[in-house]
C-alpha positions as CSV (number, residue, x, y, z in Angstrom):
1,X,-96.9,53.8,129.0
2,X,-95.4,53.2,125.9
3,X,-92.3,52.1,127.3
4,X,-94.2,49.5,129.1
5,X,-95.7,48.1,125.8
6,X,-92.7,48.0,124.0
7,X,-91.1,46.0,126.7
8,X,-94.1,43.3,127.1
9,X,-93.7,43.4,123.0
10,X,-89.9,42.7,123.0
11,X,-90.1,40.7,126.3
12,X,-91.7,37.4,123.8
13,X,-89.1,34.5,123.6
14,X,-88.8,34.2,119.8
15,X,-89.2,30.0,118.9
16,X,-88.9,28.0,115.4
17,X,-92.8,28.0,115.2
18,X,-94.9,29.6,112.8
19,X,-96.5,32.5,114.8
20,X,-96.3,32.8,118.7
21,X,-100.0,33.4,118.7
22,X,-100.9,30.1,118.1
23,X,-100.0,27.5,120.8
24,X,-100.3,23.8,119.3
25,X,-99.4,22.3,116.2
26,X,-98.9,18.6,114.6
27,X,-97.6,17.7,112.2
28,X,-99.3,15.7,109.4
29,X,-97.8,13.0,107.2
30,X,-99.0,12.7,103.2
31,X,-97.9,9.1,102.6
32,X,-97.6,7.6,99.0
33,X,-95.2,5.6,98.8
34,X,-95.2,2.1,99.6
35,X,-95.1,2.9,103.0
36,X,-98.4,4.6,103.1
37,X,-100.9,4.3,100.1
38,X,-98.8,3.7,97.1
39,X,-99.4,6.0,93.9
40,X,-97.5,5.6,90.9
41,X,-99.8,8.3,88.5
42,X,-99.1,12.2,88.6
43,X,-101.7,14.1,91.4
44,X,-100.6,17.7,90.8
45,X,-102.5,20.4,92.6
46,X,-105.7,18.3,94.5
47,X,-107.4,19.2,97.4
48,X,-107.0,16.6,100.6
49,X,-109.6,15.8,103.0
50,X,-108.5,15.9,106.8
51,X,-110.8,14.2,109.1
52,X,-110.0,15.2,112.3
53,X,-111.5,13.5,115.8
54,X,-110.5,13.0,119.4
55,X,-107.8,10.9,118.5
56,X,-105.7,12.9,116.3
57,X,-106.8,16.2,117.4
58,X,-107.6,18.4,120.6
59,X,-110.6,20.4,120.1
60,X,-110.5,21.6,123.9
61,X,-107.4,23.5,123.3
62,X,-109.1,25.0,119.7
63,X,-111.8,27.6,119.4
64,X,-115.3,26.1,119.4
65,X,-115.7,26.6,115.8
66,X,-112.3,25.8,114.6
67,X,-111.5,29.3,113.3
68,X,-108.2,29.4,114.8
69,X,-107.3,26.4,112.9
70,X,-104.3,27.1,110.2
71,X,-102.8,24.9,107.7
72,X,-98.8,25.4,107.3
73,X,-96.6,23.8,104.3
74,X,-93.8,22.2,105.0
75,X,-91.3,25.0,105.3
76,X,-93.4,25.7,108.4
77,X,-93.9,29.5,106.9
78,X,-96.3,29.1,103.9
79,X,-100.1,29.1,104.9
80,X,-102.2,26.5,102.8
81,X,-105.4,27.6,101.5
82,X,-108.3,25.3,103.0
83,X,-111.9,25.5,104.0
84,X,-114.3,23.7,106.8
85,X,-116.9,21.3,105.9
86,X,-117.9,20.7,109.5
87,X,-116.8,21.6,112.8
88,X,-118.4,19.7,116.0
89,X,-116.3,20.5,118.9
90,X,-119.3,18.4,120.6
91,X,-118.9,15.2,119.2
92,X,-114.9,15.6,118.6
93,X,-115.5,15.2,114.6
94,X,-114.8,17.9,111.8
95,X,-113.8,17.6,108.1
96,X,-111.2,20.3,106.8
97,X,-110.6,20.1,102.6
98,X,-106.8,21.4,102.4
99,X,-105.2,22.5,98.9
100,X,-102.4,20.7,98.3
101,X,-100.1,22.1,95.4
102,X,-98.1,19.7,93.1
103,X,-97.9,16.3,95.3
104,X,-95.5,13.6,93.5
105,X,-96.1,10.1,93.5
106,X,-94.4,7.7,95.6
107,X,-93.2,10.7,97.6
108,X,-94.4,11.2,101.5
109,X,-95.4,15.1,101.5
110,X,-95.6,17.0,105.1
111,X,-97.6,19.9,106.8
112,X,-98.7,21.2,109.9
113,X,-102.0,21.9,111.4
114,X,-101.7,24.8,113.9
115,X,-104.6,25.8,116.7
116,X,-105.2,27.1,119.7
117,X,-105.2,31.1,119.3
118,X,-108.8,32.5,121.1
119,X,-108.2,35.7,119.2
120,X,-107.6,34.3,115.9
121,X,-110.4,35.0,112.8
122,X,-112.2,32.5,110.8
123,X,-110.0,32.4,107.4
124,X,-110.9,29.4,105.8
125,X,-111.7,30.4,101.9
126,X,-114.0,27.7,100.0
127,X,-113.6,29.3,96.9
128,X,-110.1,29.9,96.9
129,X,-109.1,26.0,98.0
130,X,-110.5,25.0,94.4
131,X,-108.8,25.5,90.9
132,X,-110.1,27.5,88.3
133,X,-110.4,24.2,86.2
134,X,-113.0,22.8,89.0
135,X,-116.2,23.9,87.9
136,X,-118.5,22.5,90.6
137,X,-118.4,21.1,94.1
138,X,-121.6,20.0,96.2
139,X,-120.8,18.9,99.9
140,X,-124.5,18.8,101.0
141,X,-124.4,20.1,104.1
142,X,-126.8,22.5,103.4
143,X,-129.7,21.0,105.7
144,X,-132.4,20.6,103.4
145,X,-131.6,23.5,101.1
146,X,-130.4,23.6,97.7
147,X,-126.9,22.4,97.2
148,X,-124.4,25.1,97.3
149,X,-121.3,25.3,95.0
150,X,-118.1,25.3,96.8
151,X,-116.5,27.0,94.2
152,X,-115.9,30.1,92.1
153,X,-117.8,29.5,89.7
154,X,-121.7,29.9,91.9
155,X,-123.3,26.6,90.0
156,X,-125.7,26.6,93.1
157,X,-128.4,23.3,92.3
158,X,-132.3,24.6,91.7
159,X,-134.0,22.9,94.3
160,X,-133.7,21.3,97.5
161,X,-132.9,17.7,98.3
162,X,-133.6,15.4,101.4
163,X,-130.2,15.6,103.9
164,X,-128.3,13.0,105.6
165,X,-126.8,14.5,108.4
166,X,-124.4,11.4,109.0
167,X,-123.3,10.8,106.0
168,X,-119.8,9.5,104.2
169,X,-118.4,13.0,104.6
170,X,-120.3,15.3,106.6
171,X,-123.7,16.0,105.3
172,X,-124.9,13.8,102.2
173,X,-127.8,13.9,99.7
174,X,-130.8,10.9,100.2
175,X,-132.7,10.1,97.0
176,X,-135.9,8.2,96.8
177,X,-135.3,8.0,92.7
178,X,-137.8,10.1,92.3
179,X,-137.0,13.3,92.8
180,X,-134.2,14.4,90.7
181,X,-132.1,17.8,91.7
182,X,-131.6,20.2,89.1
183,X,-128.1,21.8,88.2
184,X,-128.6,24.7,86.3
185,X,-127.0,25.1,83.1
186,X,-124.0,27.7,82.3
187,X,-121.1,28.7,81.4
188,X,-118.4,27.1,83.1
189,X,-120.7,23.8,82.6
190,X,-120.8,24.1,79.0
191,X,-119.3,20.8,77.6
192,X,-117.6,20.6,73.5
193,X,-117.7,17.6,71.5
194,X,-114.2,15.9,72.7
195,X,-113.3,18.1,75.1
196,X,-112.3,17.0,79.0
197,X,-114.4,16.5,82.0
198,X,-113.5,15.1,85.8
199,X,-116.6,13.6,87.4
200,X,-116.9,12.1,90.7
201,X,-118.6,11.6,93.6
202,X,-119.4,9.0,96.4
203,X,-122.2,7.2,96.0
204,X,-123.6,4.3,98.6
205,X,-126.9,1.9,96.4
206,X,-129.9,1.3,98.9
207,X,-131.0,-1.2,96.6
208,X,-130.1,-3.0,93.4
209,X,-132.4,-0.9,90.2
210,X,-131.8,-1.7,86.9
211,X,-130.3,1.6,85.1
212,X,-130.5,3.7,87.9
213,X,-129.5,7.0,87.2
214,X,-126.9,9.3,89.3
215,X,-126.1,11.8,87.1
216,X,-127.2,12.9,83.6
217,X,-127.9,15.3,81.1
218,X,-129.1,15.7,77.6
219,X,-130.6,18.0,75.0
220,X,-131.8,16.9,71.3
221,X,-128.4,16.2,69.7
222,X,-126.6,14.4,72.9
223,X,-126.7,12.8,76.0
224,X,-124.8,12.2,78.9
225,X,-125.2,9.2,81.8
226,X,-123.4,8.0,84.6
227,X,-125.6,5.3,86.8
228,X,-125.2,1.5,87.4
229,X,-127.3,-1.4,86.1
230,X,-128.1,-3.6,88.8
231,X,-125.3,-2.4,91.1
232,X,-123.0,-2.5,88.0
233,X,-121.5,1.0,87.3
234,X,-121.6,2.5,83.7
235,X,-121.3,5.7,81.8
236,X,-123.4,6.3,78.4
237,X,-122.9,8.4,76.1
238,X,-125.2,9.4,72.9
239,X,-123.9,11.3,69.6
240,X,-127.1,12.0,67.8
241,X,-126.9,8.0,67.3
242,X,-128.4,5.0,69.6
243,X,-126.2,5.8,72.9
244,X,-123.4,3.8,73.6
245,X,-122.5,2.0,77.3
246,X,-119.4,1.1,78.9
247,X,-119.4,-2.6,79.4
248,X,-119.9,-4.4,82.5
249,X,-117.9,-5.5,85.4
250,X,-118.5,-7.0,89.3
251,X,-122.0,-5.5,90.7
252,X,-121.0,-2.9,93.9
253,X,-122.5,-4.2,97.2
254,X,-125.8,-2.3,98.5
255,X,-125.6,-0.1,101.7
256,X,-121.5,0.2,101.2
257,X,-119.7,4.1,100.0
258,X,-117.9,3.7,96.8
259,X,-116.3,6.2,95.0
260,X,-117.1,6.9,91.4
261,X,-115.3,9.0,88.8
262,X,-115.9,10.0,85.4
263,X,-113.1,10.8,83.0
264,X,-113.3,12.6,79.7
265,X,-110.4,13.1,77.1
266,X,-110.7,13.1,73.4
267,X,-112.5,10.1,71.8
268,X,-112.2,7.9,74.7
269,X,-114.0,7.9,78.5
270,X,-113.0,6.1,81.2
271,X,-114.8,5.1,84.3
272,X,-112.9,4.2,87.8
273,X,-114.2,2.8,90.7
274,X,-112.4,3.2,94.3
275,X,-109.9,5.4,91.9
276,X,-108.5,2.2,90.1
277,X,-109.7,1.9,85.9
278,X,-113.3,0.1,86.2
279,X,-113.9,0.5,82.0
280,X,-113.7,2.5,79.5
281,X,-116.1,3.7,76.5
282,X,-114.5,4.5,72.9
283,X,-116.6,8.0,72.6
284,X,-116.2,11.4,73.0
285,X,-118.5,13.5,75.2
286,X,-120.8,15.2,73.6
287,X,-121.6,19.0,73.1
288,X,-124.2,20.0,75.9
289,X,-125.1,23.0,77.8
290,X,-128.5,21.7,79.0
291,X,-129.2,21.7,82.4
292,X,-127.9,18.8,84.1
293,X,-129.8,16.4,87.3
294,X,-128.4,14.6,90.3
295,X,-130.3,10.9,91.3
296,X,-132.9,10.8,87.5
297,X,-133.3,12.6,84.5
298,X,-135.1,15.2,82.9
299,X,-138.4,13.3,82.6
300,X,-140.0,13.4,85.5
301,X,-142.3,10.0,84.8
302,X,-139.4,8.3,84.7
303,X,-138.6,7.8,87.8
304,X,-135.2,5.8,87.5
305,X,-133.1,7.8,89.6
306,X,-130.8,6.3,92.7
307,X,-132.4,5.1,95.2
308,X,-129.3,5.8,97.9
309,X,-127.0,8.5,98.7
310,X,-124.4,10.9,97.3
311,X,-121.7,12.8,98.6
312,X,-118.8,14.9,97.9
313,X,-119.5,15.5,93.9
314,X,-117.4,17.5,92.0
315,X,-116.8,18.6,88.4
316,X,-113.8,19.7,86.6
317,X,-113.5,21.0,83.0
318,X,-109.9,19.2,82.4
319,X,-109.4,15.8,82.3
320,X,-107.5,14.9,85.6
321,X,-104.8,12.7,86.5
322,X,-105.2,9.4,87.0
323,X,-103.0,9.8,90.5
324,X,-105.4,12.8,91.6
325,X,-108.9,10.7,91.4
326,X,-106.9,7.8,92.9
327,X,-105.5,10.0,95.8
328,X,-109.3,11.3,96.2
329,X,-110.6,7.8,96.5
330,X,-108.0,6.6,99.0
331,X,-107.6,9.9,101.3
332,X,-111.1,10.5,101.4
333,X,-112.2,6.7,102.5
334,X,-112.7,5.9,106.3
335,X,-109.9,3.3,105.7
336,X,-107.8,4.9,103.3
337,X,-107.2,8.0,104.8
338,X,-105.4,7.3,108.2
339,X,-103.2,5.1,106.3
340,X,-102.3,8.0,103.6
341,X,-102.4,10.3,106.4
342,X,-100.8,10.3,110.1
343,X,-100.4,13.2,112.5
344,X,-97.6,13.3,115.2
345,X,-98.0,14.2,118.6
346,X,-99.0,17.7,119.5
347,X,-96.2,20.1,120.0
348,X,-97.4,22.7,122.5
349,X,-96.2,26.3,123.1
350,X,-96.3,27.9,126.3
351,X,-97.1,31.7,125.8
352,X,-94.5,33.6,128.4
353,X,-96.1,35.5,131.0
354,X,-95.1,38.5,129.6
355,X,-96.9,37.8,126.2
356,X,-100.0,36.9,128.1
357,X,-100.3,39.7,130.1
358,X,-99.8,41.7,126.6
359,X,-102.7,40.0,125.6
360,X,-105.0,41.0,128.4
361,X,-103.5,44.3,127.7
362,X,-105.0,44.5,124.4
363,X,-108.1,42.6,125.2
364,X,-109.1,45.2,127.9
365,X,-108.3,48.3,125.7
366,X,-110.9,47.2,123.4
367,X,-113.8,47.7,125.9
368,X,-111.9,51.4,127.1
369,X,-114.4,54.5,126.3
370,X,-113.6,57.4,124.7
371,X,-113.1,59.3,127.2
372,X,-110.7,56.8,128.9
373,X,-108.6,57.0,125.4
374,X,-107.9,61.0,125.5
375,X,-107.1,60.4,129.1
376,X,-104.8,57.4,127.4
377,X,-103.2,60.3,125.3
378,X,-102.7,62.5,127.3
379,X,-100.8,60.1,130.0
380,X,-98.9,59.1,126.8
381,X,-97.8,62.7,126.3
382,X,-96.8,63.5,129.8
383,X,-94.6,60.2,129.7
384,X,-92.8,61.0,126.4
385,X,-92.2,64.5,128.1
386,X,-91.0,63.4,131.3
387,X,-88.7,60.8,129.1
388,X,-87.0,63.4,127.0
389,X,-86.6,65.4,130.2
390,X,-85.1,62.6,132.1
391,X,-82.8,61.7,129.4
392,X,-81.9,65.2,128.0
393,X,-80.8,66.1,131.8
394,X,-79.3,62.5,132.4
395,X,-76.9,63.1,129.3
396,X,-76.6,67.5,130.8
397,X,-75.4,66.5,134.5
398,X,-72.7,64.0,133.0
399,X,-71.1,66.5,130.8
400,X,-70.6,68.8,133.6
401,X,-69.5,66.0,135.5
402,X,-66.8,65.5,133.0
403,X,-66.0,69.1,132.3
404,X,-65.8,69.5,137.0
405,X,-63.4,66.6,136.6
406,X,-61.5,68.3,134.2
407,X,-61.6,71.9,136.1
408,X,-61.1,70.6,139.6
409,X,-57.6,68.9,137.9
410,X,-56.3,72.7,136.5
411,X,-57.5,74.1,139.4
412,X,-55.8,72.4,142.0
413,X,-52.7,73.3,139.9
414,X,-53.1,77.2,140.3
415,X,-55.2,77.7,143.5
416,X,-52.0,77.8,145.6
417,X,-51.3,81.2,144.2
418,X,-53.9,83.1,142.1
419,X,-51.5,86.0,141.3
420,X,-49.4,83.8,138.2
421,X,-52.2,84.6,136.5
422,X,-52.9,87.9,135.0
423,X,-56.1,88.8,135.5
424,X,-55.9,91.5,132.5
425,X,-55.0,89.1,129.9
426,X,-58.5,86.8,129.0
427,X,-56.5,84.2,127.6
428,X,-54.2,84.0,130.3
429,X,-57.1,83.4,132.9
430,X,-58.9,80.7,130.2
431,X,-55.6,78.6,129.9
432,X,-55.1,78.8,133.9
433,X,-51.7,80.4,132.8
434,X,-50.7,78.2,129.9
435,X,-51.7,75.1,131.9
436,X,-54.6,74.1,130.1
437,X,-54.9,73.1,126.4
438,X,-57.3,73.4,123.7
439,X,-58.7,70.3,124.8
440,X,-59.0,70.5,128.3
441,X,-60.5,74.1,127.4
442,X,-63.4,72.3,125.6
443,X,-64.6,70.4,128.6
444,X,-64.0,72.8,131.3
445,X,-66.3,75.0,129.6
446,X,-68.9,72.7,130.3
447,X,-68.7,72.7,134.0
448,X,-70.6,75.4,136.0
449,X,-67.3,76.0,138.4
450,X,-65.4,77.1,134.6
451,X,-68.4,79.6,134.9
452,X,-68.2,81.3,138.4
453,X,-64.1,80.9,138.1
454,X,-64.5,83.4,135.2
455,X,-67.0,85.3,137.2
456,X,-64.4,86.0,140.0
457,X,-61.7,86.6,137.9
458,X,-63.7,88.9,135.5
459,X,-64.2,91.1,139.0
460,X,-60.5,91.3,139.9
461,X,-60.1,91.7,136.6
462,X,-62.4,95.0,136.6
463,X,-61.0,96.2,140.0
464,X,-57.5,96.0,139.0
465,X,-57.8,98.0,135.5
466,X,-60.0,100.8,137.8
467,X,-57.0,101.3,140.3
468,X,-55.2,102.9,136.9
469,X,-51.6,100.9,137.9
470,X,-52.4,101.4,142.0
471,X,-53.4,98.2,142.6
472,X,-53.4,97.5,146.5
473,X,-54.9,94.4,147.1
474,X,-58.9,93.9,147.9
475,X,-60.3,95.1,150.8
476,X,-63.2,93.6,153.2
477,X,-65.9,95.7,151.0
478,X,-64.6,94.3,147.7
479,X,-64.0,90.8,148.8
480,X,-68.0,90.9,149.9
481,X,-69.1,92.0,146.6
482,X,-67.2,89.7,144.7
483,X,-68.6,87.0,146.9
484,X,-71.9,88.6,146.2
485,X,-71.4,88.3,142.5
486,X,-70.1,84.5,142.9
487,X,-73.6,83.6,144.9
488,X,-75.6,85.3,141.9
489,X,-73.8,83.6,139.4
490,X,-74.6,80.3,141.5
491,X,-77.7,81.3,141.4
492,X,-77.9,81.4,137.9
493,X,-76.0,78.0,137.3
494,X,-78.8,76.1,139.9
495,X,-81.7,77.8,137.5
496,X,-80.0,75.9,135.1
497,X,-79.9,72.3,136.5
498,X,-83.4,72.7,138.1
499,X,-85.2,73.7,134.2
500,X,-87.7,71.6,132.9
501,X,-87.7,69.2,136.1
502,X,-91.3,70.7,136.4
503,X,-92.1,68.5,133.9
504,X,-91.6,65.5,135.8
505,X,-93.1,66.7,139.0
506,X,-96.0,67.5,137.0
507,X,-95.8,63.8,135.4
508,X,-95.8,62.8,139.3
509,X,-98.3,64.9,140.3
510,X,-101.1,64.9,137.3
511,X,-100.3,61.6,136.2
512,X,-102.3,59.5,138.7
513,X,-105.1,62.0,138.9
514,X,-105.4,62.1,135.1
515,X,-105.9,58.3,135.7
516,X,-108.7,58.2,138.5
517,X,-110.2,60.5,136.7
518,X,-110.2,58.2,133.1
519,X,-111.2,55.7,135.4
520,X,-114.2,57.3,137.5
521,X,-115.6,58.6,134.6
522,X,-115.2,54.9,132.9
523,X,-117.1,53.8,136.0
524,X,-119.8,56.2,135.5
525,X,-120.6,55.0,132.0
526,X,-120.5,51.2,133.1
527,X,-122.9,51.2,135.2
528,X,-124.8,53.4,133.4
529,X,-125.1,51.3,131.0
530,X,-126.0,48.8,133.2
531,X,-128.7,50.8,134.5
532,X,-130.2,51.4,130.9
533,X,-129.9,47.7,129.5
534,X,-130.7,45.8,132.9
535,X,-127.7,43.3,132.2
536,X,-126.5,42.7,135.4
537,X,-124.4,40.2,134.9
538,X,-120.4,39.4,135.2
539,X,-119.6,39.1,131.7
540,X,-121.2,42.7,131.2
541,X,-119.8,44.4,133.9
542,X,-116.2,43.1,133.9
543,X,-115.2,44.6,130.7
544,X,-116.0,48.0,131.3
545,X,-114.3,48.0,134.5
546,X,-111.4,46.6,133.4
547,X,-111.0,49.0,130.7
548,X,-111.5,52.2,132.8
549,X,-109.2,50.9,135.5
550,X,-106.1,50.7,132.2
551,X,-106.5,54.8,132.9
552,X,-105.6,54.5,136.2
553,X,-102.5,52.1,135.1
554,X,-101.7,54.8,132.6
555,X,-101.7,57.4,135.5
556,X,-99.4,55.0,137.0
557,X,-97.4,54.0,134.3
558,X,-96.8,58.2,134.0
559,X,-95.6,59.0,137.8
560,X,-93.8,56.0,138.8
561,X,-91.2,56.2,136.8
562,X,-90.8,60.2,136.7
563,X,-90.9,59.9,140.4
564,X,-87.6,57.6,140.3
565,X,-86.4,59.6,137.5
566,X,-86.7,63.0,139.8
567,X,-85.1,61.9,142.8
568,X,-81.8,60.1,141.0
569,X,-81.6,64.0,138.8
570,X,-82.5,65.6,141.7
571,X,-79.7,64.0,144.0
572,X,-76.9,64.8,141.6
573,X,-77.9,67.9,141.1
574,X,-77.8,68.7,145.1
575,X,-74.4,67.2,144.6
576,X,-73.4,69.5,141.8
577,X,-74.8,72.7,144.3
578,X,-72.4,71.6,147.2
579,X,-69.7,71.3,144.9
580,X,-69.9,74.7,143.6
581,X,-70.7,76.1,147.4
582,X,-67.3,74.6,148.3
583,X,-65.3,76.4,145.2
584,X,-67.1,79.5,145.9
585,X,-66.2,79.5,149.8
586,X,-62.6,78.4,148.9
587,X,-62.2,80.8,145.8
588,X,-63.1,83.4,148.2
589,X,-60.1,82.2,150.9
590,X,-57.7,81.9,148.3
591,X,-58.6,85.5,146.9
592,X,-58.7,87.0,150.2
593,X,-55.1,85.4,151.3
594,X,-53.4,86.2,148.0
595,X,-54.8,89.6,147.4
596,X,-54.4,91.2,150.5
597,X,-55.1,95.0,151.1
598,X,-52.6,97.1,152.7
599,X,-55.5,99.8,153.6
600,X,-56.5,99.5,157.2
């Protein structure tokens, strides 16, 4: 049994592809230079948006939430940390947010999207795909429920806004202007006079408002705007003085995404639109840790929020590059982003047949009882028995193979005439008379002829010292009992090649019963389960049945190849009995011609 795992395991063709589990990949194309989307500014670490559909992906041959999905780097062995926004295997649409670590501009940057592994978990990590620099990001795609921060940093919003399902990217916040959502102040929001903020988000105008509010926040000393005026974006900023604007440029158009960004460094503030420098404001951001509000302000009555949408806002503490909000604008557009970004053609994998049936393997031992495991071990047992029998008796019969070859050589040179050697002299009869060296010593004491050569020597031996210098040859009586003595000690050498071959009969024997039982009993519990839950249905019954006929494979698995293994060690050990039959009949001519007795 565990033979037959080891080969399925080793039997898998190993390919230049990331892991063997997963049978598609393509590969996808990062394009900045003037090929793709040209950017000149530093990106550094950013996250990238991959919006995958019909045309660029296969979500038949993925799992129907994407959770076999993987994102490789270029060196095709490093995973990339990423999470789902949305997965619709339905309508062939999902948005994956991949971490991309230090892109350079003007450089075309490649990695690979892998799928198509049914047993693969769900790995994609939200918080991890962020830097600790990003302290907020709302995708609002929570269905009517309070935005919830993709980051580390759990700044969840307070309350609940109106959803878009169809919106720029995924799900998307709908304001009336009226109802403003709260961001709760904290930590990681707390802003210093001068310090360095990132923020940006899409927005789409329902209608033109003048100073319509999209995000801001203030307490007594400060305050903090970003809105647009009649379709004309600004930031504002107050000091404790009358608050200053950023000036004007072209209106946006109603009912159209654009992308807004916000960013903060020392005593100036710049705002971009579509990632490219919209204006800029000659002030610092002020020192707030108030609470902060999407689409209005803190006074309710006002009611100058956006009237439109939002999506995709996010926050960071540091002052980004200019390259990272323009690569955001561009990658995450509907136009943008097939240009920045092209997939190849999907390279497929064909699992062997080997690996699949491994598979299945592993899939039905997870529905196998208990009861069906001990029958497991013990089947296992019995097989790593048998084995070291097999192969401890494999490597026994060739060394007395070798040392017969060896014998039956010296022998033929002395078995003419058994009298040159002096059976009173031990060394005499060891070296066949000086014929046989050290070496050939070494082997022949290995063979089981050596053995019953030494026997019937050792009794002419014992008969010539007892006739006291009268030595007259052997008689009928004595021939019989030394022949006697040669059949015991063959006896004795057939105990020998016959030990532990129980072992293997046992394996032939128990083995499959071991199994029908594992898988009766397996049976039993099936459908009694059955019986108790009143699921009678295919998908409920299959499993268990499956799993308790793997102890009947294991029964198998066990006597099929001890039963082989028996009757190849079994026939050379018949073999090995004939030969030492025939030396014991000739031994026993050849001392009965040569020692003949002169006593009628």
């Amino acid at each position: 049994m565990v033979g037959l795992l080891f080969g399925m395991v080793c039997g898998t063709n190993a390919q230049a592809w990331w892991k063997e589990e997963w049978t598609a990949r393509r590969k996808i194309t990062l394009d900045t230079s003037d090929k793709g989307v040209a950017i000149t500014d530093p990106m550094g670490t950013t996250q990238v948006l991959v919006r995958l559909h019909d045309g660029n992906f296969q979500f038949a041959g993925s799992k129907e939430d994407g959770s076999d999905i993987r994102f490789i780097a270029a060196d095709d062995k490093t995973p990339l940390t990423f999470h789902i926004e949305r997965y619709d295997s339905l309508l062939s649409v999902a948005f994956v947010w991949v971490k991309m670590p230090n892109l350079n501009p003007g450089q075309v940057a490649t990695f690979w999207i892998y799928y198509g592994n049914p047993n693969a978990p769900r790995v994609d990590d939200p918080k991890n795909t962020y830097d600790a620099d990003t302290v907020l990001v709302y995708h609002f795609s929570e269905q009517n429920q309070p935005a919830s921060d993709s980051t580390s940093q759990g700044n969840n919003a307070k309350n609940a806004g109106k959803s878009a399902d169809a919106s720029f990217i995924g799900g998307g916040l709908v304001s009336d202007g009226k109802s403003p959502i709260t961001i709760p102040a904290s930590p990681s929001l707390e802003w210093t006079a001068g310090g360095e903020l990132t923020w940006s988000a899409w927005v789409k105008l329902s209608a033109l408002q003048p100073n319509a509010v999209i995000f801001s926040r203030r307490d007594a000393k400060g305050s903090f705007v970003i809105g647009a005026d009649n379709g004309v974006p600004f930031v504002e900023v107050g000091n404790g003085g009358a608050p200053q604007r950023s000036s004007g440029g072209a209106p946006v158009p109603i009912n159209s995404w654009v992308h807004l960004a916000v960013l903060a460094q020392g005593p100036k503030i710049t705002l971009y639109l579509n990632g490219d420098s919209y204006a800029t404001l000659n002030a610092g951001l002020p020192a707030l840790n108030s609470d902060a509000f999407l689409c209005g302000t803190d006074d309710a009555a006002a009611k100058n929020g956006l009237n439109g949408e939002l999506d995709e806002l996010e926050i960071s503490k540091v002052a980004r590059p200019a390259g990272y909000i323009k690569l955001a604008a561009v990658s995450q557009s509907a136009d943008g982003g097939p240009k920045m970004l092209q997939f190849t053609a999907d390279e497929v994998q064909q699992a062997s047949p080997v690996a699949e049936q491994f598979s299945l393997f592993l899939g039905i031992a997870k529905s196998l009882t208990f009861d069906g495991w001990i029958v497991i071990a013990l089947c296992s047992l019995l097989a790593v028995v048998g084995w070291a029998v097999t192969i401890n008796k494999f490597i026994y019969l060739n060394r007395i193979e070798k040392g017969t070859s060896v014998f039956e050589k010296q022998w033929r040179q002395i078995s003419g005439d058994l009298t040159i050697l002096d059976h009173g002299d031990a060394d005499n009869v060891k070296s066949f008379g000086g014929v046989a060296d050290a070496k050939a010593q070494k082997f022949m004491r290995m063979s089981p002829l050596y053995h019953i050569y030494h026997l019937g020597s050792e009794e002419i031996h014992n008969r010539i010292v007892r006739s006291n210098g009268n030595f007259r040859g052997l008689t009928g009586r004595s021939i019989q009992a030394i022949r006697t003595s040669l059949d015991g000690g063959l006896t004795r050498e057939i105990h020998a090649l016959h030990s532990n071959l129980i072992f293997l009969t046992i394996g032939i024997a128990g083995g499959p019963y071991l199994g029908l039982l594992g898988t009766v009993i397996g049976v039993m519990i099936t459908f009694a389960t059955i019986a108790k839950t009143g699921q009678v249905e295919v998908n409920s019954i299959a499993p268990g049945i499956a799993g308790a006929l793997l102890a009947t494979v294991a029964g198998l698995a066990v006597a099929i190849p001890a039963l082989f293994a028996y009757s190849y060690l079994n026939s050379r050990i018949k073999d090995s009995i004939s030969v030492m039959q025939m030396f014991i009949d000739e031994f026993v001519t050849k001392m009965a011609e040569l020692y003949p007795s002169d006593i009628e």
